[in-house]
TORZA-650201 format. One record per residue: x, y, z of N, C-alpha, C in turn; residue number from 1; residue in one letter. Coordinates in pm, whole numbers, plus 50000, padded with zeros to 5 digits. Atoms other than C-alpha are relative to their C-alpha. Layout:
# residues N
{atom {X; Y; Z}; {X; Y; Z}; {X; Y; Z}; NUM; 'a'}
...
END
This chain:
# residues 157
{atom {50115; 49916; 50029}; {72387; 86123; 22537}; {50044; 50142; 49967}; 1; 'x'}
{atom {49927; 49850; 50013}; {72608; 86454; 22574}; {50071; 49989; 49831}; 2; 'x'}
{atom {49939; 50005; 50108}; {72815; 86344; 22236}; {49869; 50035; 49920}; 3; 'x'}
{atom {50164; 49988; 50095}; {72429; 86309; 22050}; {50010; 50066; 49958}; 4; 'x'}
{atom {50128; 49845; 49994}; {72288; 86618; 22137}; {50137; 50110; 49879}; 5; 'x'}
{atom {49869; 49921; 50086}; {72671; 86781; 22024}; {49977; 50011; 49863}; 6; 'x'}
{atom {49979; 50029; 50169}; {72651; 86625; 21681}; {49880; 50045; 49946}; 7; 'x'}
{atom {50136; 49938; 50085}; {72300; 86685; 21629}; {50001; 50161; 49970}; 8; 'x'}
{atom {49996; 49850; 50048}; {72345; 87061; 21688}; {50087; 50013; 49909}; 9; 'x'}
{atom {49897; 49938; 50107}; {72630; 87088; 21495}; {49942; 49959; 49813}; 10; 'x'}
{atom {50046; 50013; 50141}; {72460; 86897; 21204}; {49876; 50085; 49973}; 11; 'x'}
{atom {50107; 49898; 49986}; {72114; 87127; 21279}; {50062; 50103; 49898}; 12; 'x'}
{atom {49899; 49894; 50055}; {72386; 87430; 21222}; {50042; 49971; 49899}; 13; 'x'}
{atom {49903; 49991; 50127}; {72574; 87305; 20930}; {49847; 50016; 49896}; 14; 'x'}
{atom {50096; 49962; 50131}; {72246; 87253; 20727}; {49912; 50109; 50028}; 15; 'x'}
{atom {50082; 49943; 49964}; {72061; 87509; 20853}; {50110; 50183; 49942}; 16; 'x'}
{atom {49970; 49919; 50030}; {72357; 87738; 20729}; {50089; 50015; 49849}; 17; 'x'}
{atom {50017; 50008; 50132}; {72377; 87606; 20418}; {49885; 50086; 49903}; 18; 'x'}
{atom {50102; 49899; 50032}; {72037; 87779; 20360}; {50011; 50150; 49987}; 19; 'x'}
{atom {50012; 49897; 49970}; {72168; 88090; 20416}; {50048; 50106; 49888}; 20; 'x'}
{atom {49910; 49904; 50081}; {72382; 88170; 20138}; {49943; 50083; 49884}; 21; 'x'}
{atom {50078; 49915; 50108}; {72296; 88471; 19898}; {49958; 49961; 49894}; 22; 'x'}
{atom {49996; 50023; 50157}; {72154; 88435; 19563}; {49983; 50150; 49923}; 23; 'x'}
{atom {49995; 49887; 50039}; {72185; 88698; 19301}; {49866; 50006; 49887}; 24; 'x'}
{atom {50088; 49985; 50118}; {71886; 88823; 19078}; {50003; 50106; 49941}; 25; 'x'}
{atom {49980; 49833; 50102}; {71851; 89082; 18767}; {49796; 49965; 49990}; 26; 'x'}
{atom {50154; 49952; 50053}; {71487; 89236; 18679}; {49991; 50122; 49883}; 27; 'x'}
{atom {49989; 49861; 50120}; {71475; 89435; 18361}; {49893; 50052; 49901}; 28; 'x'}
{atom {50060; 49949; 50086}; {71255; 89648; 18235}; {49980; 50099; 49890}; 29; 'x'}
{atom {49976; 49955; 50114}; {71176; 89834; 17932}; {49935; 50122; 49981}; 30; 'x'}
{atom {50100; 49932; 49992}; {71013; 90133; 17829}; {50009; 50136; 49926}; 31; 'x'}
{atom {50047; 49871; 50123}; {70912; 90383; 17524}; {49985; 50120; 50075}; 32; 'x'}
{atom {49995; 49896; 49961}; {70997; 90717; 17659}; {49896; 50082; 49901}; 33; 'x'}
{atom {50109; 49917; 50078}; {70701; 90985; 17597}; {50062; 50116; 49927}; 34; 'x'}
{atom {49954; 49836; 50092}; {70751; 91287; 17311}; {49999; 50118; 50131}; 35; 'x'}
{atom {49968; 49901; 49951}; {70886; 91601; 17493}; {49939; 50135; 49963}; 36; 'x'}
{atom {50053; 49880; 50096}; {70653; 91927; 17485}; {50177; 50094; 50050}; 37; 'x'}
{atom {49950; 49896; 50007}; {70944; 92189; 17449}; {49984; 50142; 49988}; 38; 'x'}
{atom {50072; 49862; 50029}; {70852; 92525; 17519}; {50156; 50106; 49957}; 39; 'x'}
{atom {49927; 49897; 50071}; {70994; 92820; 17323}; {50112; 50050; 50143}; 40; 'x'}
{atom {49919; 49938; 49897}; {71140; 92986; 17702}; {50058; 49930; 50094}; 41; 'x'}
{atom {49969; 50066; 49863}; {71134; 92739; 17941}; {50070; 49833; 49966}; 42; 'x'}
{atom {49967; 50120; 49995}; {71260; 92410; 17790}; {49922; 49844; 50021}; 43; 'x'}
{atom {50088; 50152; 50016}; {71144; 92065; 17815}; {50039; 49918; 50142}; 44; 'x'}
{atom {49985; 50109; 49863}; {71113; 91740; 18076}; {49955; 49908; 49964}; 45; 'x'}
{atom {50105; 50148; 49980}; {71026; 91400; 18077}; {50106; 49902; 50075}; 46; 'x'}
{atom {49963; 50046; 49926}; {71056; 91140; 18255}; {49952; 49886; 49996}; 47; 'x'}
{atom {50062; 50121; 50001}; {71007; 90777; 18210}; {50045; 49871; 50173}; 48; 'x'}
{atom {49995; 50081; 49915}; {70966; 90532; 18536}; {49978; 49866; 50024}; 49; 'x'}
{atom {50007; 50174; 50001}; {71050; 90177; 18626}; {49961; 49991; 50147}; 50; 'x'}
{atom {50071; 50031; 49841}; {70887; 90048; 18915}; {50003; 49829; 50004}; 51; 'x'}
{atom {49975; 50159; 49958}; {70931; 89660; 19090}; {49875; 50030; 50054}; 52; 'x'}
{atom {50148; 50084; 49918}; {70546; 89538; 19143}; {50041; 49838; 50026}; 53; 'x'}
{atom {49997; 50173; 49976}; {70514; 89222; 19291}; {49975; 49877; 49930}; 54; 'x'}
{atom {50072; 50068; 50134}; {70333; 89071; 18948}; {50221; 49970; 49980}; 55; 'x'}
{atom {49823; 49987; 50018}; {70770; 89141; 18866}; {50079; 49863; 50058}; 56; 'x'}
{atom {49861; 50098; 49887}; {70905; 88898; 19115}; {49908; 49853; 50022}; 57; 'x'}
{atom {50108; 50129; 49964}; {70612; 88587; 19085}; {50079; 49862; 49929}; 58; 'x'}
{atom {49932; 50087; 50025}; {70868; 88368; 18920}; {50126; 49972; 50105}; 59; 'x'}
{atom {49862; 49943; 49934}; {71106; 88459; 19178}; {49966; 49908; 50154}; 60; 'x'}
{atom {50027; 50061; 49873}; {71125; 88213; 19521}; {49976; 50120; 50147}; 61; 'x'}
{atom {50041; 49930; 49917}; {70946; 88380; 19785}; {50102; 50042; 50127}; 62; 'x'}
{atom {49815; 49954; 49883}; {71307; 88404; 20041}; {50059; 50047; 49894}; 63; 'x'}
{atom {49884; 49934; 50064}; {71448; 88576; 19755}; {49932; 50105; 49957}; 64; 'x'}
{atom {50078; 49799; 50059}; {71189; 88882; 19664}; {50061; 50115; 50060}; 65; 'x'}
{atom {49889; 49917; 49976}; {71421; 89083; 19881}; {50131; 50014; 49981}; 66; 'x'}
{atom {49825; 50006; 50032}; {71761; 89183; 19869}; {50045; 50103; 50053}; 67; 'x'}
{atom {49930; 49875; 50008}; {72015; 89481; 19851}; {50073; 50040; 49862}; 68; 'x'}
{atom {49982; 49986; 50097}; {72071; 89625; 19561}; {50208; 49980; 49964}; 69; 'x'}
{atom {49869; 50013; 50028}; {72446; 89551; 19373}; {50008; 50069; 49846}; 70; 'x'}
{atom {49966; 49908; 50113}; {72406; 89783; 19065}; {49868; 50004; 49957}; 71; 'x'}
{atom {50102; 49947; 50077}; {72170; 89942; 18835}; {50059; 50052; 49889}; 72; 'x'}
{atom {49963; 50001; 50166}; {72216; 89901; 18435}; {49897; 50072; 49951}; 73; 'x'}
{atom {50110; 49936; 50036}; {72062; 90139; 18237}; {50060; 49978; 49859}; 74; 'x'}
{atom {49956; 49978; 50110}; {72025; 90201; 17867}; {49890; 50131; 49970}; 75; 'x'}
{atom {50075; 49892; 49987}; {71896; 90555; 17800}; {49984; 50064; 49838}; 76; 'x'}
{atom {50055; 49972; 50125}; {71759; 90744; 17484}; {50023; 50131; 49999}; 77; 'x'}
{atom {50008; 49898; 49971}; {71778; 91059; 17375}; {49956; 50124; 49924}; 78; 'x'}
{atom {50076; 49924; 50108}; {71595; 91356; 17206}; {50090; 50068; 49910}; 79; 'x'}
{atom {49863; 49934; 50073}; {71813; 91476; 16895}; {49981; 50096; 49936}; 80; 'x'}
{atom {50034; 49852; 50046}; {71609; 91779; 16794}; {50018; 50089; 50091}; 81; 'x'}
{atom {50001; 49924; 49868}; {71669; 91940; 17126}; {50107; 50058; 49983}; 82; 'x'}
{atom {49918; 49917; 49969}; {71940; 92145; 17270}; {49985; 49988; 50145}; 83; 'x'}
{atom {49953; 49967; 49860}; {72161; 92129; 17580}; {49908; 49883; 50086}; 84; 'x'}
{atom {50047; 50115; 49920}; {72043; 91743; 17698}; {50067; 49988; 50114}; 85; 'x'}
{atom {49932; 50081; 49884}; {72113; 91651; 18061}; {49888; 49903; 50048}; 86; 'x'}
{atom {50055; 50096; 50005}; {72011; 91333; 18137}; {50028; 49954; 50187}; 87; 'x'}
{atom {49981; 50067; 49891}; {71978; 91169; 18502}; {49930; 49895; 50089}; 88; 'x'}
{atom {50078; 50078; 49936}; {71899; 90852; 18701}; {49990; 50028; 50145}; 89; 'x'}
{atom {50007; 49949; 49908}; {71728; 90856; 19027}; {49921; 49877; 50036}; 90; 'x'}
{atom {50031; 50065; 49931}; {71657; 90617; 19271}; {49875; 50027; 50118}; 91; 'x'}
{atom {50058; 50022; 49891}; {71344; 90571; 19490}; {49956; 49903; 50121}; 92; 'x'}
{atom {50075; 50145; 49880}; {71250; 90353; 19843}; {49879; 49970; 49937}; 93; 'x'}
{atom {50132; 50046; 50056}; {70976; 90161; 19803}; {49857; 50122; 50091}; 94; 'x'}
{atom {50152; 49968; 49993}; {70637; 90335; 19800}; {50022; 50192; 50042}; 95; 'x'}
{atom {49942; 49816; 49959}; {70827; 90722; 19842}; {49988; 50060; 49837}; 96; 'x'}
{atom {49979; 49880; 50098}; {70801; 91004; 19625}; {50112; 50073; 49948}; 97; 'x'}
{atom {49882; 49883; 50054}; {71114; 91182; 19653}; {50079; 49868; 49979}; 98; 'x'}
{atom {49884; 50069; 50000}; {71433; 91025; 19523}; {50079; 49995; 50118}; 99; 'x'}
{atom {49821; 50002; 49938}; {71739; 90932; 19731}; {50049; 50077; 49969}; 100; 'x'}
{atom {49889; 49966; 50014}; {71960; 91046; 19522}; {49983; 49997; 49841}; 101; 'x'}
{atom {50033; 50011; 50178}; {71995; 91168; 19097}; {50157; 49940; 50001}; 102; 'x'}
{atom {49911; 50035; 50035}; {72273; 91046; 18948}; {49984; 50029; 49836}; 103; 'x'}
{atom {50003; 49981; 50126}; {72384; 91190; 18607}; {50081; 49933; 49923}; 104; 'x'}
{atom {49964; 50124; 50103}; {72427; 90951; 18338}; {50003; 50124; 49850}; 105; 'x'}
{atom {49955; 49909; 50154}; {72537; 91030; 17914}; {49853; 49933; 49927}; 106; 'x'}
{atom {50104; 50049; 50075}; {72216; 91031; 17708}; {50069; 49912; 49900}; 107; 'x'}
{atom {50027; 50083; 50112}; {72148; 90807; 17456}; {50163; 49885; 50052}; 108; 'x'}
{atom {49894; 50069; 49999}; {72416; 90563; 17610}; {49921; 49906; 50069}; 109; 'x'}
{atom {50074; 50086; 49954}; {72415; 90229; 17802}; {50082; 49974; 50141}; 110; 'x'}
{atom {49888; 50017; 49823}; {72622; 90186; 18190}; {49921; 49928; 50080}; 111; 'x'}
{atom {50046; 50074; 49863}; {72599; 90096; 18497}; {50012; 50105; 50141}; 112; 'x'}
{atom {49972; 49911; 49877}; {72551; 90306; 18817}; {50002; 49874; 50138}; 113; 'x'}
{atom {49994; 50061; 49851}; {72670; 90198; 19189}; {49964; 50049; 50121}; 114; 'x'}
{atom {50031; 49908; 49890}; {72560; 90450; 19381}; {49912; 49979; 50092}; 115; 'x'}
{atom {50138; 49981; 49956}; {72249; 90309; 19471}; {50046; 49842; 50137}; 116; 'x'}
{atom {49952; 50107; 49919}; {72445; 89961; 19605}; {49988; 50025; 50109}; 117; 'x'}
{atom {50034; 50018; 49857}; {72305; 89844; 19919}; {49843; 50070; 50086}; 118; 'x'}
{atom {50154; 49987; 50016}; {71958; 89998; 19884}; {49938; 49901; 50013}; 119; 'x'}
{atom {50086; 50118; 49964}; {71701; 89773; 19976}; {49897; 49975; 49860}; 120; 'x'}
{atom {50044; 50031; 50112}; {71523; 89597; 19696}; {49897; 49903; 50019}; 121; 'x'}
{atom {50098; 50035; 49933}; {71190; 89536; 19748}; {49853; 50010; 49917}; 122; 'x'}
{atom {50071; 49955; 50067}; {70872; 89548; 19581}; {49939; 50123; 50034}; 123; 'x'}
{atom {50022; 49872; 49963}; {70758; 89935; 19555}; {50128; 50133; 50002}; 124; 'x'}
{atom {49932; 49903; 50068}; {71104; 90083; 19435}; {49974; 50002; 49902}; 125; 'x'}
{atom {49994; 49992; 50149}; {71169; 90250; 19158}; {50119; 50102; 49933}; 126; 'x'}
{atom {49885; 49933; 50058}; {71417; 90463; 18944}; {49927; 50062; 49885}; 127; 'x'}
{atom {50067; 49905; 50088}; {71338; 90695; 18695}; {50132; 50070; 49918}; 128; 'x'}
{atom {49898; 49992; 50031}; {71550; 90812; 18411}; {49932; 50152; 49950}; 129; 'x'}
{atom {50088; 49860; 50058}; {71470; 91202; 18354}; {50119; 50077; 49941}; 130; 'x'}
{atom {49946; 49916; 50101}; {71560; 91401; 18083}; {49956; 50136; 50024}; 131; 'x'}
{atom {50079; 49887; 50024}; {71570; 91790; 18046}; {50070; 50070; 49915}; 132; 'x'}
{atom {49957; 49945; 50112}; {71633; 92005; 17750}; {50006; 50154; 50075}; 133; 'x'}
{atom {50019; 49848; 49974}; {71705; 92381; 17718}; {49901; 50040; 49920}; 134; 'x'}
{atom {50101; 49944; 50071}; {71476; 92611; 17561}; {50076; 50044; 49876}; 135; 'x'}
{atom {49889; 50024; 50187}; {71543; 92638; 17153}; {49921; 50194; 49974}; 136; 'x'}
{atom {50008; 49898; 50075}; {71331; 92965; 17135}; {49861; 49977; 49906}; 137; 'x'}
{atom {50139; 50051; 50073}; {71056; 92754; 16941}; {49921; 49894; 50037}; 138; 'x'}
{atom {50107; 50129; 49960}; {70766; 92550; 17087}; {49967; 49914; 49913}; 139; 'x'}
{atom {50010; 50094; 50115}; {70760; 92200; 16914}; {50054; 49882; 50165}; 140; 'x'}
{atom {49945; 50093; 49959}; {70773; 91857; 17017}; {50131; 49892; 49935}; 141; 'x'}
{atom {49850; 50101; 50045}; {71122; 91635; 17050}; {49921; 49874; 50034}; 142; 'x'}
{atom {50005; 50165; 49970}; {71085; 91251; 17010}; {50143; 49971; 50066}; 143; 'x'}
{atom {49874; 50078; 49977}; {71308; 91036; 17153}; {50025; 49875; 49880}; 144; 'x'}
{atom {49957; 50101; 50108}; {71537; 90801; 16962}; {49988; 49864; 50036}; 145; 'x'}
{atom {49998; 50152; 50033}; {71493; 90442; 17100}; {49927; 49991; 50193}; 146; 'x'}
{atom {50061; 50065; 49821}; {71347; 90239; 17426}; {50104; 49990; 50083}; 147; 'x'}
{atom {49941; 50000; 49862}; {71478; 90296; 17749}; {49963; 49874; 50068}; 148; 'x'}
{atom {50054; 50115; 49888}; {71570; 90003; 18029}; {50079; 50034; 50103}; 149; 'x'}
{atom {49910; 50019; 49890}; {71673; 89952; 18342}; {50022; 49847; 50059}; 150; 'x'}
{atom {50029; 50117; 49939}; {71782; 89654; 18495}; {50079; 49968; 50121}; 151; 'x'}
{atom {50021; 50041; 49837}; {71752; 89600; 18891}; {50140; 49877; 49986}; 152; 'x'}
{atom {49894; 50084; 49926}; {72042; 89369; 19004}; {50019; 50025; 50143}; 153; 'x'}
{atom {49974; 50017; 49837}; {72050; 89237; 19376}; {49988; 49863; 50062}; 154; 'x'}
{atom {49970; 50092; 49889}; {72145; 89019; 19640}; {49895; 49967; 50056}; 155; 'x'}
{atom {50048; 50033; 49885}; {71925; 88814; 19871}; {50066; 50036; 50137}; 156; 'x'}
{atom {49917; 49925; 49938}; {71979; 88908; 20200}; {50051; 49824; 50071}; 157; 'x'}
END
């Protein structure tokens, strides 16, 4: 009876930690950065934001809508009538206002940041890729040159 019970737990345990092992998912979204007012003194801003709603993750097995984040791919855009672009990504918790943390990326390019690895990934983050110009001296609006993405990569936990 003592051998049983042994084997049974141990077979309980083996499949029960088969279940356990991570899976990895990407989420990528897209997104037409808005025209830049540029003022003559003060320069310009914008700021386009990706956000994980839960609509995001409905294909996604319900033990895997969480995670920890393992990178963040961006592809960024950038205004080419401007002057003096700095460009930066920035990470938020879910359902917060302030960032974590910016991280400055090369406009109009495409990478990968790690900084954010091990962030919790959840529905209600988000990242935000903000641009700011200098001032040219003449009030006018800059376009941007192409669609911005980001794309979420993370671990189950």
């Amino acid at each position: 009876m003592k051998k049983m019970s042994i084997t049974a737990f141990l077979m309980s345990s083996l499949v029960l930690s088969t279940q356990a092992f991570a899976a990895d998912f990407s989420i990528t979204k897209e997104k037409q950065p808005s025209r830049m007012l540029v003022l003559s003194s003060a320069g310009g801003l914008s700021s386009s934001l990706f956000s994980i709603l839960h609509g995001d993750l409905r294909d996604i097995p319900l033990e895997s809508k969480t995670g920890k984040i393992t990178g963040i791919n961006y592809t960024s855009a950038n205004y080419p009538d401007s002057f003096g672009e700095i460009v930066e990504l920035c990470f938020y918790r879910a359902y917060n206002n302030n960032p974590v943390k910016c991280e400055p990326i090369v406009p109009n390019s495409t990478g990968e940041v790690t900084v954010f690895n091990g962030e919790s990934f959840k529905p209600g983050i988000q990242v935000s890729i903000v641009h700011r110009v200098e001032a040219t001296g003449t009030f006018h609006y800059s376009t941007p040159n192409r669609i911005e993405s980001i794309t979420f990569n993370y671990t189950t936990n």
